[in-house]
Short mmCIF file of the C-alpha atoms (twelve columns), coordinates in Angstrom:
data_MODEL
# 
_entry.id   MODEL 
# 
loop_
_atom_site.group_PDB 
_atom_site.id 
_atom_site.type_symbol 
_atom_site.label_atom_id 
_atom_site.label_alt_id 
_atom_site.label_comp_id 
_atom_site.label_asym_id 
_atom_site.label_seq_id 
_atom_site.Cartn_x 
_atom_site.Cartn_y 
_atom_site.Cartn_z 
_atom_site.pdbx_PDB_model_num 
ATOM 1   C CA . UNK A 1   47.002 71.173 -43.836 1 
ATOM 2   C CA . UNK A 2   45.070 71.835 -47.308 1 
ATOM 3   C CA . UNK A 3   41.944 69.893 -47.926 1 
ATOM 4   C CA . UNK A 4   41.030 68.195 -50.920 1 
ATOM 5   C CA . UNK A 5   37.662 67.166 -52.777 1 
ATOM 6   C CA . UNK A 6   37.533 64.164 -55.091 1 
ATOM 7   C CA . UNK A 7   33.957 64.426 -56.982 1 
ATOM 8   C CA . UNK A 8   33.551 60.229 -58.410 1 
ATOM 9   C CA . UNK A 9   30.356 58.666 -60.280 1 
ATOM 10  C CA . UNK A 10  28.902 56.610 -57.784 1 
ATOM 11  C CA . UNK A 11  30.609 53.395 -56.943 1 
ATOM 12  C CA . UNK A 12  28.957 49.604 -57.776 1 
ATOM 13  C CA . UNK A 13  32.391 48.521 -55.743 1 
ATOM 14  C CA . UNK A 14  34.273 46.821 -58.145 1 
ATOM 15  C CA . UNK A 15  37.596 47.518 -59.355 1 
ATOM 16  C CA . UNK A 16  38.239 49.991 -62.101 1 
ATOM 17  C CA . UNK A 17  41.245 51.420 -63.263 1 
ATOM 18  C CA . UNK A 18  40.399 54.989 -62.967 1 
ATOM 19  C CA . UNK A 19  39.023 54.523 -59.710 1 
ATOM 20  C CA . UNK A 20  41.628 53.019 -58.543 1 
ATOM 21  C CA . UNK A 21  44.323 55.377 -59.666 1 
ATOM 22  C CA . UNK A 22  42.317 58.407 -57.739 1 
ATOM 23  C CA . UNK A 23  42.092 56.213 -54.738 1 
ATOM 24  C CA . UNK A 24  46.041 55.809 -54.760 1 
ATOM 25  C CA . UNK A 25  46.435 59.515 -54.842 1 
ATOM 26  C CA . UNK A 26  43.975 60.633 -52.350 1 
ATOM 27  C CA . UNK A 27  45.896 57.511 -50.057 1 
ATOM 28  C CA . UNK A 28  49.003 59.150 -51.025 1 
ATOM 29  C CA . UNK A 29  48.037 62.869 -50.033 1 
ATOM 30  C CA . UNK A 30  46.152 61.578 -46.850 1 
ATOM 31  C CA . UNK A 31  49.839 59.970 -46.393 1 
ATOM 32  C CA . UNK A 32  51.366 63.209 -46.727 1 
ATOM 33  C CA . UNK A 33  48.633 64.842 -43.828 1 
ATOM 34  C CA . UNK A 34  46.185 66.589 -46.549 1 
ATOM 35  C CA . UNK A 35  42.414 66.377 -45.451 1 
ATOM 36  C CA . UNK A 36  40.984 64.215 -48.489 1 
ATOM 37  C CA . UNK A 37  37.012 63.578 -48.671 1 
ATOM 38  C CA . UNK A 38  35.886 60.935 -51.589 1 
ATOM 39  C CA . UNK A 39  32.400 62.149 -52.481 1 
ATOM 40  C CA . UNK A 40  30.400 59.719 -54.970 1 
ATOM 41  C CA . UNK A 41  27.299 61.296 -56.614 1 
ATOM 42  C CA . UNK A 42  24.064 59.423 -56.190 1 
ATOM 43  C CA . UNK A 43  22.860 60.481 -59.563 1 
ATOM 44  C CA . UNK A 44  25.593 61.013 -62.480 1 
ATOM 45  C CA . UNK A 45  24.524 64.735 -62.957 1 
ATOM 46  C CA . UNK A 46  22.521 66.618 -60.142 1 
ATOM 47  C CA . UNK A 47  20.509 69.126 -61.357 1 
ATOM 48  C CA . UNK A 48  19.520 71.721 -58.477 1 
ATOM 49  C CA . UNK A 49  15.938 71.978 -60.004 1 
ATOM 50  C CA . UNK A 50  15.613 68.099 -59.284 1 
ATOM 51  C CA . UNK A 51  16.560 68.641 -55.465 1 
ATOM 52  C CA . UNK A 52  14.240 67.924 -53.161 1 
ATOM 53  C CA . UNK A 53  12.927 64.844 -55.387 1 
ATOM 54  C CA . UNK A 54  16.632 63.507 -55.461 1 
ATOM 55  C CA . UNK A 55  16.738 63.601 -51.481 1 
ATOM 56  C CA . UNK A 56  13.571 61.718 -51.485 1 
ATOM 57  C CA . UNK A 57  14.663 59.100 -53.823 1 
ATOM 58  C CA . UNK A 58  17.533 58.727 -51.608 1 
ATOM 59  C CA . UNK A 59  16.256 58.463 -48.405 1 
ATOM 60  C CA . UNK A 60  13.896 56.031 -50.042 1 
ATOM 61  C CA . UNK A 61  16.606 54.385 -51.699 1 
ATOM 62  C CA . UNK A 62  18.423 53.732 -48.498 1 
ATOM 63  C CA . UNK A 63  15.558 51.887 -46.766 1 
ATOM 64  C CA . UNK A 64  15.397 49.361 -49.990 1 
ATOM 65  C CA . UNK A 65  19.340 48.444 -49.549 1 
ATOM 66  C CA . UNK A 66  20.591 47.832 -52.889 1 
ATOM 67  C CA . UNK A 67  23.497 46.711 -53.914 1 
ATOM 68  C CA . UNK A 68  24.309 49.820 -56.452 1 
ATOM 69  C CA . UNK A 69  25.389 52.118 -55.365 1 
ATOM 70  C CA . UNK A 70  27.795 50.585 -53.054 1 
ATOM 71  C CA . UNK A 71  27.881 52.651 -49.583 1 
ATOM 72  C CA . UNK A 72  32.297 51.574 -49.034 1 
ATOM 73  C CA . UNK A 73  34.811 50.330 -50.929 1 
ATOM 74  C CA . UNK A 74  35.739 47.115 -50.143 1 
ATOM 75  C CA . UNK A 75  37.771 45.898 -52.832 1 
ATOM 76  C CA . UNK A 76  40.785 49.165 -51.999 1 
ATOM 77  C CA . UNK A 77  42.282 49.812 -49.265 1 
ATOM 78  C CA . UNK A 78  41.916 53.175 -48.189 1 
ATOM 79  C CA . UNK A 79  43.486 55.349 -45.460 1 
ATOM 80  C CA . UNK A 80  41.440 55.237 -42.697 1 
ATOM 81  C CA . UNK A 81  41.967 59.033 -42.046 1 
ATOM 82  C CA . UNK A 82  40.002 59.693 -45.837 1 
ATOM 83  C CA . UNK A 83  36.103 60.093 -45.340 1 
ATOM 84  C CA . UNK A 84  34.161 58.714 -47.997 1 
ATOM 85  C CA . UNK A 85  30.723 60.737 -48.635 1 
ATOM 86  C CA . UNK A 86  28.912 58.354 -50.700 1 
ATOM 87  C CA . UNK A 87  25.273 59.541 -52.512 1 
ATOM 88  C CA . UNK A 88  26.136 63.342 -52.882 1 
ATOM 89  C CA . UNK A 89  23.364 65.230 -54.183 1 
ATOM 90  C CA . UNK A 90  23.277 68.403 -53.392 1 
ATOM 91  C CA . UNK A 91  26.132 70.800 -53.693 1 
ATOM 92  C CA . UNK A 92  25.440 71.530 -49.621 1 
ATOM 93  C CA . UNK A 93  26.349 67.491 -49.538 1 
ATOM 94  C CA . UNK A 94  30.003 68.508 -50.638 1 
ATOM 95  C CA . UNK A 95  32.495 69.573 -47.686 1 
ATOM 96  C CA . UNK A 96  34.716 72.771 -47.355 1 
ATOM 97  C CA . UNK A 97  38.032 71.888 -49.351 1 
ATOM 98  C CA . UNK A 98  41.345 74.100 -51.101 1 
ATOM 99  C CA . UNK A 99  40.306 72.102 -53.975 1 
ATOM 100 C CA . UNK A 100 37.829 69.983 -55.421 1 
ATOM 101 C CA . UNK A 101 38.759 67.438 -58.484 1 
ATOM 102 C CA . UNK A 102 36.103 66.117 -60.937 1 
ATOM 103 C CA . UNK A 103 37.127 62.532 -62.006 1 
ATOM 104 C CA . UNK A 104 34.894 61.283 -64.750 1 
ATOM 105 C CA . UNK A 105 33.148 63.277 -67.468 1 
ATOM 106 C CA . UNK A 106 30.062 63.167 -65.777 1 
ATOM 107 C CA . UNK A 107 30.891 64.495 -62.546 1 
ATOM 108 C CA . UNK A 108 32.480 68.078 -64.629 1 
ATOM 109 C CA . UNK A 109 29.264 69.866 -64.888 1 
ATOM 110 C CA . UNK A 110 28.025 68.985 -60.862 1 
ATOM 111 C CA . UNK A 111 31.719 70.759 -60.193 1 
ATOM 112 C CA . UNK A 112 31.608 73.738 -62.257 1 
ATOM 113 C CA . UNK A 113 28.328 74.385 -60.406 1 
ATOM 114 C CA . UNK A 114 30.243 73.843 -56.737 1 
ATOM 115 C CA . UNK A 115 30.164 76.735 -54.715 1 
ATOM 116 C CA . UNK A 116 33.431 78.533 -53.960 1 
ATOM 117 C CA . UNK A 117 34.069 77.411 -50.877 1 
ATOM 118 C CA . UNK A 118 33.938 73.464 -52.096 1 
ATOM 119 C CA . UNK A 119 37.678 74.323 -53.338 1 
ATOM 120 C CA . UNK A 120 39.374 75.758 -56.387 1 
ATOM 121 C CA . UNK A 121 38.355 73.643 -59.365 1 
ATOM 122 C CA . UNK A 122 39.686 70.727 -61.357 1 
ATOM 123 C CA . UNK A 123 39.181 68.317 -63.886 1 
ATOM 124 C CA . UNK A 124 41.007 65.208 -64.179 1 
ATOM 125 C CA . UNK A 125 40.745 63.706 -67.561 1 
ATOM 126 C CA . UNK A 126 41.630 60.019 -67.839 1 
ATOM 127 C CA . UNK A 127 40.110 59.351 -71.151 1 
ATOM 128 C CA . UNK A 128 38.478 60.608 -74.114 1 
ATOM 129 C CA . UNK A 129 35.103 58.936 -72.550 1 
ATOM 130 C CA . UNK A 130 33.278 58.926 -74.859 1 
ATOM 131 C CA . UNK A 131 30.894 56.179 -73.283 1 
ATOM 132 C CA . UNK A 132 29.105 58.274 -71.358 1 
ATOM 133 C CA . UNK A 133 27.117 59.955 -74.324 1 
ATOM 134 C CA . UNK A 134 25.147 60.134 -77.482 1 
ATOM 135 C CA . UNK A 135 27.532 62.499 -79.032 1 
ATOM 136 C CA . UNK A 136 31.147 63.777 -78.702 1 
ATOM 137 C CA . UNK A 137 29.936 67.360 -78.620 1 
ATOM 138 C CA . UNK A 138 28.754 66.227 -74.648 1 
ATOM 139 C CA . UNK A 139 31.710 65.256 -73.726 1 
ATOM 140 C CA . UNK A 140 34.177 68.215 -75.666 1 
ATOM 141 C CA . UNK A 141 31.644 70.359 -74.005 1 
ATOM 142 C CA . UNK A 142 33.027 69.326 -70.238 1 
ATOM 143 C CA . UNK A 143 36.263 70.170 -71.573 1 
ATOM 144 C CA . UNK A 144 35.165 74.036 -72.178 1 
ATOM 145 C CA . UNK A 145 33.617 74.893 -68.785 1 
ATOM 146 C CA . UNK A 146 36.670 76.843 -67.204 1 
ATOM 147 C CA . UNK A 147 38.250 74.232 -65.024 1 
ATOM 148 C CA . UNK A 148 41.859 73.842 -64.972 1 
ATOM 149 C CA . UNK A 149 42.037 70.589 -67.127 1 
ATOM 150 C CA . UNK A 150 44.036 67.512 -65.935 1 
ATOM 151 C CA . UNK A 151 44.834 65.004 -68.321 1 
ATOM 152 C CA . UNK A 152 47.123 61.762 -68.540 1 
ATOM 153 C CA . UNK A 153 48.497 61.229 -71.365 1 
ATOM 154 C CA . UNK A 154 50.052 63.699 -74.008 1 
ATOM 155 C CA . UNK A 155 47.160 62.142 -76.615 1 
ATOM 156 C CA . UNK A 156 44.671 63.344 -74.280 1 
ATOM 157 C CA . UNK A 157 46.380 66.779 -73.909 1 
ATOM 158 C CA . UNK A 158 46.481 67.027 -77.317 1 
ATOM 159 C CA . UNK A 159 42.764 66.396 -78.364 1 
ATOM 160 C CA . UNK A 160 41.923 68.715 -74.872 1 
ATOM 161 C CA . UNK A 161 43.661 71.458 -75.657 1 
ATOM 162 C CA . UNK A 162 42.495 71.567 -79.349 1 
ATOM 163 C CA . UNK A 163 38.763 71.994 -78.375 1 
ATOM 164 C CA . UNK A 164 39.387 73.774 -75.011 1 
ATOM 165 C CA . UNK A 165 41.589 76.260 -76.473 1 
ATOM 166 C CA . UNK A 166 43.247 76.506 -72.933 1 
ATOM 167 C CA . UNK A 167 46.524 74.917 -71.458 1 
ATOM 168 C CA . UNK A 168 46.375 71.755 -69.824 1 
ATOM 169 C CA . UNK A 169 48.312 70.122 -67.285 1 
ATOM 170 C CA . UNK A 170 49.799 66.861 -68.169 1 
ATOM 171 C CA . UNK A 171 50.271 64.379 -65.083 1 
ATOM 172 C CA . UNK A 172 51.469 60.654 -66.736 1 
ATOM 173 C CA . UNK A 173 49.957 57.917 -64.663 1 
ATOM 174 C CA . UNK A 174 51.764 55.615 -62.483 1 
ATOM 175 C CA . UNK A 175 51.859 52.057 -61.588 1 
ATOM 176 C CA . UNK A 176 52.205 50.654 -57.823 1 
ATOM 177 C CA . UNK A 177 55.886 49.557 -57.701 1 
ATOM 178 C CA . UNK A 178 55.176 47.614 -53.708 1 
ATOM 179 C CA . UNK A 179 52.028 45.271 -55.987 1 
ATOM 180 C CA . UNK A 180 54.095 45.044 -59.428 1 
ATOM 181 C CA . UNK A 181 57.071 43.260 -59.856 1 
ATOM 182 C CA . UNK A 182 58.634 40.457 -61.030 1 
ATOM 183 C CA . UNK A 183 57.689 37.237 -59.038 1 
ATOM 184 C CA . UNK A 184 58.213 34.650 -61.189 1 
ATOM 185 C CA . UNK A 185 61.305 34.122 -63.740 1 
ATOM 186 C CA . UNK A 186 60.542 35.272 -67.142 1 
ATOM 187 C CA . UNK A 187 62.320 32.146 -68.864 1 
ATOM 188 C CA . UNK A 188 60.693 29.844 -66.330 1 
ATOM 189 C CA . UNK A 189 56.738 30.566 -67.611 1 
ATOM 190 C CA . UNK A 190 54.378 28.104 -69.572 1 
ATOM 191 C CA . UNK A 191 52.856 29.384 -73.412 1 
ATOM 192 C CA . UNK A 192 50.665 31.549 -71.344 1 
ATOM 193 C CA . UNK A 193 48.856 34.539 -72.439 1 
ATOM 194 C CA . UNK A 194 46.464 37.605 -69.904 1 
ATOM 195 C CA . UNK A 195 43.635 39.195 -71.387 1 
ATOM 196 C CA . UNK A 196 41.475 41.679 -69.732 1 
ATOM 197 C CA . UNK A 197 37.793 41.147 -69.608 1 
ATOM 198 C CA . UNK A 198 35.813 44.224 -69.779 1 
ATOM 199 C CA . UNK A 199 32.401 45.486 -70.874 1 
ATOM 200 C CA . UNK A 200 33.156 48.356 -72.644 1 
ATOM 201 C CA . UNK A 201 33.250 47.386 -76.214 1 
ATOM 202 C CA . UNK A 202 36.891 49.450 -76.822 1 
ATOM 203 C CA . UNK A 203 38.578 47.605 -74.581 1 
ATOM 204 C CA . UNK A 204 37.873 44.536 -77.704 1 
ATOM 205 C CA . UNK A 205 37.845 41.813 -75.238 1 
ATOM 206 C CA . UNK A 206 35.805 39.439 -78.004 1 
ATOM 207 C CA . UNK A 207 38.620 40.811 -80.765 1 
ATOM 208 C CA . UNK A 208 41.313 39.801 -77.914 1 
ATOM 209 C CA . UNK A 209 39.579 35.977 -77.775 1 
ATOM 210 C CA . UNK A 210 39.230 35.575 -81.750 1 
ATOM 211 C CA . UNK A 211 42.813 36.610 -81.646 1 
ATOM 212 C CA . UNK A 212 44.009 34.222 -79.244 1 
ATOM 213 C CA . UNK A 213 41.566 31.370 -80.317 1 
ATOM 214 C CA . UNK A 214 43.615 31.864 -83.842 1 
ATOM 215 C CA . UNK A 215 46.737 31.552 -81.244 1 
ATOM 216 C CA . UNK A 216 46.123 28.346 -79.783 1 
ATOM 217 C CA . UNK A 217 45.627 26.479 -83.389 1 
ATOM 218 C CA . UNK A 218 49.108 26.618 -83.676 1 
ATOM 219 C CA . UNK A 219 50.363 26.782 -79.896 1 
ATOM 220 C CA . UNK A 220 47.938 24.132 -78.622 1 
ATOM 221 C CA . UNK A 221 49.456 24.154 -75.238 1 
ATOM 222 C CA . UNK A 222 48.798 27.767 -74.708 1 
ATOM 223 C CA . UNK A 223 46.667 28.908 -72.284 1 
ATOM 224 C CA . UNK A 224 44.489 31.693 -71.410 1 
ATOM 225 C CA . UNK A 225 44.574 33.774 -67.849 1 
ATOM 226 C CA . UNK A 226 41.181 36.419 -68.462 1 
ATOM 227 C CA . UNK A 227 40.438 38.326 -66.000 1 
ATOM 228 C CA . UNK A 228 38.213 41.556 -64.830 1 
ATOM 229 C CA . UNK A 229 35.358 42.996 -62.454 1 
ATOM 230 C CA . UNK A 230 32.615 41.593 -64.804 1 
ATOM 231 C CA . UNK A 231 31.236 37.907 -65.761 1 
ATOM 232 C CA . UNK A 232 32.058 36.938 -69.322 1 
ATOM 233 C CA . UNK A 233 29.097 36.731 -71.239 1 
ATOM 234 C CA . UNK A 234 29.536 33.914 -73.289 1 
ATOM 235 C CA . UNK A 235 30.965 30.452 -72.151 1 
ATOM 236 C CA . UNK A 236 34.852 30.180 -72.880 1 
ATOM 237 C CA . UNK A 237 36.803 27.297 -74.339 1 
ATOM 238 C CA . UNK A 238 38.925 24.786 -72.115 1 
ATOM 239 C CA . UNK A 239 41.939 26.524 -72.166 1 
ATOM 240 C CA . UNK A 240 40.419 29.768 -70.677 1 
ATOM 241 C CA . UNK A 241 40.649 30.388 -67.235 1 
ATOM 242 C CA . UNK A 242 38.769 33.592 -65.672 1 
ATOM 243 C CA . UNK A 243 39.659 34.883 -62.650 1 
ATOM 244 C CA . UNK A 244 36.625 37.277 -61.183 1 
ATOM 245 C CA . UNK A 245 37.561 40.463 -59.880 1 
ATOM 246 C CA . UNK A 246 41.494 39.543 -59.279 1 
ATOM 247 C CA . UNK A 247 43.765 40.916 -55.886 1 
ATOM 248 C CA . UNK A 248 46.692 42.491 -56.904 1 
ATOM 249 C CA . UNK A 249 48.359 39.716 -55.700 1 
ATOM 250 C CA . UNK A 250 46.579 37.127 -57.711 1 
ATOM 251 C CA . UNK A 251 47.489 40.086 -60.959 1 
ATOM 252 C CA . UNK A 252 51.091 39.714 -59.969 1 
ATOM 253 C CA . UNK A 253 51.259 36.376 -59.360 1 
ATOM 254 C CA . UNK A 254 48.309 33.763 -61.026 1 
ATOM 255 C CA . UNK A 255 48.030 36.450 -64.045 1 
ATOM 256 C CA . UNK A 256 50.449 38.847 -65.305 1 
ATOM 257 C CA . UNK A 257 53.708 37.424 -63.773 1 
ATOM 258 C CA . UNK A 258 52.708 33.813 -64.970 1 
ATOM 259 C CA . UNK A 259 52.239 34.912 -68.571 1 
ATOM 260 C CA . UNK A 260 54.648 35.548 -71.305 1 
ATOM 261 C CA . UNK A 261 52.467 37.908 -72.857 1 
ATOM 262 C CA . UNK A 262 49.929 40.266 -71.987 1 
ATOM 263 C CA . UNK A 263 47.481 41.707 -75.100 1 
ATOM 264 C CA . UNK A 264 45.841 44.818 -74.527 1 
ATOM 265 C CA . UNK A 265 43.818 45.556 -78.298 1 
ATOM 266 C CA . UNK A 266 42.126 48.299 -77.036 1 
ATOM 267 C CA . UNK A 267 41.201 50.826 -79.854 1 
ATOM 268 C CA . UNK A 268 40.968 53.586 -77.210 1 
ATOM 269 C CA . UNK A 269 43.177 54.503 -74.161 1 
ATOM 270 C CA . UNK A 270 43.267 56.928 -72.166 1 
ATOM 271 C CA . UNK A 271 46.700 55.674 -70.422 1 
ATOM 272 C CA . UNK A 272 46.120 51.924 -70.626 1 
ATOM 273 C CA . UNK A 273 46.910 51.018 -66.651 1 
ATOM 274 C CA . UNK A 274 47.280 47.296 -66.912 1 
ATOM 275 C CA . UNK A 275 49.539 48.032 -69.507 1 
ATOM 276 C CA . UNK A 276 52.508 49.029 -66.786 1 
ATOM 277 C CA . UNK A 277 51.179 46.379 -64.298 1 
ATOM 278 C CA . UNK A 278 51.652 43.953 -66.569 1 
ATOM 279 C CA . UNK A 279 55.043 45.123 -67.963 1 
ATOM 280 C CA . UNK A 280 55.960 45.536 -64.223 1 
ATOM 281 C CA . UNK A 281 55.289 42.153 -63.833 1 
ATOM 282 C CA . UNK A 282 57.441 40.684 -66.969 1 
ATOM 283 C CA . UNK A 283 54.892 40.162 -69.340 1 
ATOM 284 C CA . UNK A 284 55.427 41.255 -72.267 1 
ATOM 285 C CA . UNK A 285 53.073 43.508 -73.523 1 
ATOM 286 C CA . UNK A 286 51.554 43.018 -77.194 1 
ATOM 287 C CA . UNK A 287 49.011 46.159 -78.133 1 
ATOM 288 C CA . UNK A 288 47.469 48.125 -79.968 1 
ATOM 289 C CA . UNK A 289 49.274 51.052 -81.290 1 
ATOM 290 C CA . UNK A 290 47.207 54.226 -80.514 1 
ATOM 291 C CA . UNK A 291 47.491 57.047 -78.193 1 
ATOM 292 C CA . UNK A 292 47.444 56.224 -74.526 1 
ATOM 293 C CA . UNK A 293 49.116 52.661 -74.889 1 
ATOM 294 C CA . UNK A 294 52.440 54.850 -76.549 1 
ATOM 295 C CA . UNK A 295 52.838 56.793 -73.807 1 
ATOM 296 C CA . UNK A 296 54.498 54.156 -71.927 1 
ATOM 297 C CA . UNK A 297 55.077 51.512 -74.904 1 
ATOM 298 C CA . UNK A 298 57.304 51.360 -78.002 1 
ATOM 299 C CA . UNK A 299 58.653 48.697 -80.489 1 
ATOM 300 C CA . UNK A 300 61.840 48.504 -77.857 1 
ATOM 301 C CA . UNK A 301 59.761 47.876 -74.938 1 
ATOM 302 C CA . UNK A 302 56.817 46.170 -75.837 1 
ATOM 303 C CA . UNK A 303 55.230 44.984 -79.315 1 
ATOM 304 C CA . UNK A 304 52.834 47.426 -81.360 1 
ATOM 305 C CA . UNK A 305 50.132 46.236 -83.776 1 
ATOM 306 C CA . UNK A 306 47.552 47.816 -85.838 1 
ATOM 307 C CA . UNK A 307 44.365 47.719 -84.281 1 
ATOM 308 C CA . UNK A 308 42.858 46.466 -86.959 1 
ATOM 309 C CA . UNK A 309 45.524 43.888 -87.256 1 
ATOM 310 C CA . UNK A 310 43.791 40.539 -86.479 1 
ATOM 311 C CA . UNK A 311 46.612 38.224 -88.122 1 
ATOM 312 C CA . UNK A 312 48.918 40.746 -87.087 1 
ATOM 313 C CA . UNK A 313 48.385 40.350 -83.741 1 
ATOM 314 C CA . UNK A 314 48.508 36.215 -83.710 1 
ATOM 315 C CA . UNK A 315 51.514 36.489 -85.607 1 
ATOM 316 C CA . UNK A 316 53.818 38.527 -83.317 1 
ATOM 317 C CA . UNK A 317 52.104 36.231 -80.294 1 
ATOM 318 C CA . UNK A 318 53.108 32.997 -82.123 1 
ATOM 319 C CA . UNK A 319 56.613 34.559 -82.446 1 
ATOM 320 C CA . UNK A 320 57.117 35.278 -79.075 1 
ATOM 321 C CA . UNK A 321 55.726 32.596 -77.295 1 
ATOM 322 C CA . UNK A 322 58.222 29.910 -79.832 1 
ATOM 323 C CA . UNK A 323 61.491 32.929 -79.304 1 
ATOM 324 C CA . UNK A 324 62.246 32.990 -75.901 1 
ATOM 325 C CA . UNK A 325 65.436 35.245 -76.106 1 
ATOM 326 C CA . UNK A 326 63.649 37.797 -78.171 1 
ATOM 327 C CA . UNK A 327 60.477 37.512 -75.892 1 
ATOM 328 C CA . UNK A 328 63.487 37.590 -72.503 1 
ATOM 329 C CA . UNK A 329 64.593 40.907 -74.095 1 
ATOM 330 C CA . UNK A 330 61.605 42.898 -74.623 1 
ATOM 331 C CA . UNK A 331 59.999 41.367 -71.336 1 
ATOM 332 C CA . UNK A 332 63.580 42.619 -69.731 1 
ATOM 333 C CA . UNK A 333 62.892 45.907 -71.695 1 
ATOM 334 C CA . UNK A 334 59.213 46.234 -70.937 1 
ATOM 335 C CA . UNK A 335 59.688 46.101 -67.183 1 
ATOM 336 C CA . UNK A 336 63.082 48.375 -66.751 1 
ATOM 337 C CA . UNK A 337 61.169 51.177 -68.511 1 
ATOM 338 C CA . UNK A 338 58.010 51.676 -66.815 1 
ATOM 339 C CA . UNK A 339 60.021 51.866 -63.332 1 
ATOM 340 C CA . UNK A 340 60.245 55.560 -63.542 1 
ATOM 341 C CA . UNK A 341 55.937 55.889 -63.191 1 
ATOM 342 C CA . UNK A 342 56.418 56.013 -59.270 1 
ATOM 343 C CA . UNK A 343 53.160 57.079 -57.370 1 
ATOM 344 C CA . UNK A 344 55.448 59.262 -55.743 1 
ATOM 345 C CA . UNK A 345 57.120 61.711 -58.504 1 
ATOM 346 C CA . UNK A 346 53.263 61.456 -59.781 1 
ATOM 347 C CA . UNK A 347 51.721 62.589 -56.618 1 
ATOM 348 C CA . UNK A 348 54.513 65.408 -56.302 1 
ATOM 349 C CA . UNK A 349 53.387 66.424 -59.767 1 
ATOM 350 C CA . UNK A 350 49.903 66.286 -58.992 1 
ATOM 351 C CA . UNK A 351 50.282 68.659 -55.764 1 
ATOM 352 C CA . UNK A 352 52.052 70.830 -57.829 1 
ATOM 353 C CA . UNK A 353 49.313 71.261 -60.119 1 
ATOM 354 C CA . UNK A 354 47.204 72.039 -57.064 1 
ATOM 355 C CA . UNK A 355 48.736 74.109 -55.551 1 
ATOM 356 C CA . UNK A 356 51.684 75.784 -56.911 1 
ATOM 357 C CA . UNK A 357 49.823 75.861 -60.950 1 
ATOM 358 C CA . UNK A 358 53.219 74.953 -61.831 1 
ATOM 359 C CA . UNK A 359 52.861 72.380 -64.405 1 
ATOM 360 C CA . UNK A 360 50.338 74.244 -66.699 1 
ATOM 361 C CA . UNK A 361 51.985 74.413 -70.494 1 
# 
């Protein structure tokens, strides 16, 4: 069977999205009987005339035991047929594959520089991440180095293709059907609302609390579920509850499928993955409307705001939190419609892409 190379950032071994959704595929192809090796560089970007000073750190590294980067994953459960090759940095570090797969815009330029026989190459683009630099000339850059782009979201193969100047294959994320689903009735919930937690300031987490603060002056029962893989950073009010580094179980049933509403005002997206959990789950899902979140969302399924939108987005949570038929229907909506993004049909795409360069526009 065909072997595949998945090239990751090293890992501080907490959950993130896009980690996550590459460790469902490479479960899913080890399912399937492909060879998959999960190789986490021990610097972000390798450079081979830093070699022998970046196997020294290492080796000196590993005698200190820190706690980043992490040497497993503990928080996913991987196939125990997957070998994880954690602190790659040299391209000899990388095994034999059919094809290796760069998953973060810092990983594109160590796989460009891969030797043949590390696997045909790939680059799967989850967002436009533009985190990871000073500049967005970086990060188009990795988008022009000759690898068969992968991207996520038909915003993202839009913005790719227009600097690239080369097709890209689109493969639409996918949510866990056997983690999501509806556990609790929708009519039975309290005035509850989920809110991710996250450190990256587009995500709008403090935006998403101002909001919601606004909220509870005129819903006083309501309450908050926050959540994510990082401490807040400021002390929350009483009716604020944070759950640290959530199961998907505690997701599907403490978080998203006890709330009525889920707000995601993220001003950038490159799919928006808690998005279809929490749909999935019956919340109903009040966002932001850019590109990323409307790949999956629309005013029949969920409820779209202008990101700039503070009142905007208190008013349409006020509404639906005092109109439980209208918040029934798009919850009833919400969850019908992201059925069809099945790990599955995505992981049939994806070996497609691999290996039959079928799904190329």
């Amino acid at each position: 069977m065909k072997k595949v190379n998945f090239i990751l950032p090293a890992t501080n071994d907490k959950p993130i999205g896009g980690y996550k959704i590459v460790y469902q595929y490479a479960n899913e192809l080890s399912r399937r009987g492909y060879t998959v090796t999960i190789n986490f560089l021990f610097r972000v970007i390798p450079k081979t005339s830093c070699f022998y000073l970046e196997r020294l750190k290492r080796v000196k590294w590993r005698l200190k035991k820190p706690a980043f980067p992490a040497q497993q994953v503990t928080w996913f459960k991987l196939d125990d047929k997957i070998r994880i090759n954690p602190n790659v940095v040299g391209y000899d570090d990388v095994p034999d594959a059919d094809v290796v797969i760069g998953t973060a815009a810092v990983t594109a330029e160590y796989v460009k520089a891969l030797p043949d026989r590390a696997g045909r190459k790939f680059y799967f683009i989850q967002s436009y991440e533009t985190w990871w630099y000073d500049n967005t000339e970086s990060l188009e850059a990795t988008y022009r180095l000759g690898m068969t782009n992968i991207v996520i979201s038909k915003d993202l193969k839009q913005k790719v293709e227009k600097v690239s100047g080369l097709p890209v294959a689109y493969l639409p994320n996918f949510y866990d059907e056997q983690e999501f689903f509806i556990e609790q009735p929708i009519r039975s919930r309290k005035n509850t609302v989920a809110l991710l937690n996250h450190i990256q300031e587009s995500k709008r987490t403090k935006f998403g609390l101002d909001v919601l603060k606004k909220v509870h002056q005129e819903v006083p029962d309501l309450q908050v579920e926050l959540f994510g893989a990082y401490q807040p950073v400021e002390p929350l009010p009483d009716y604020v509850h944070f759950t640290y580094q959530a199961t998907p179980k505690q997701l599907r049933s403490e978080i998203y499928g006890s709330s009525k509403v889920y707000l995601m005002p993220s001003v950038l997206e490159g799919w928006g993955l808690t998005g279809t959990e929490a749909m999935a789950s019956g919340a109903v899902l009040v966002a932001s409307r850019i590109g990323g979140i409307i790949e999956y969302a629309n005013d029949a399924n969920s409820v779209l705001v202008d990101p700039d939108d503070l009142e905007g987005f208190v008013h349409e949570i006020v509404d639906l939190l005092r109109n439980d038929e209208r918040l029934f229907k798009i919850a009833t909506q919400g969850c019908r419609s992201v059925r069809k993004y099945t790990l599955e049909m995505a992981t049939n795409r994806l070996t497609s892409i691999l290996f039959e360069k079928s799904e190329l526009s």
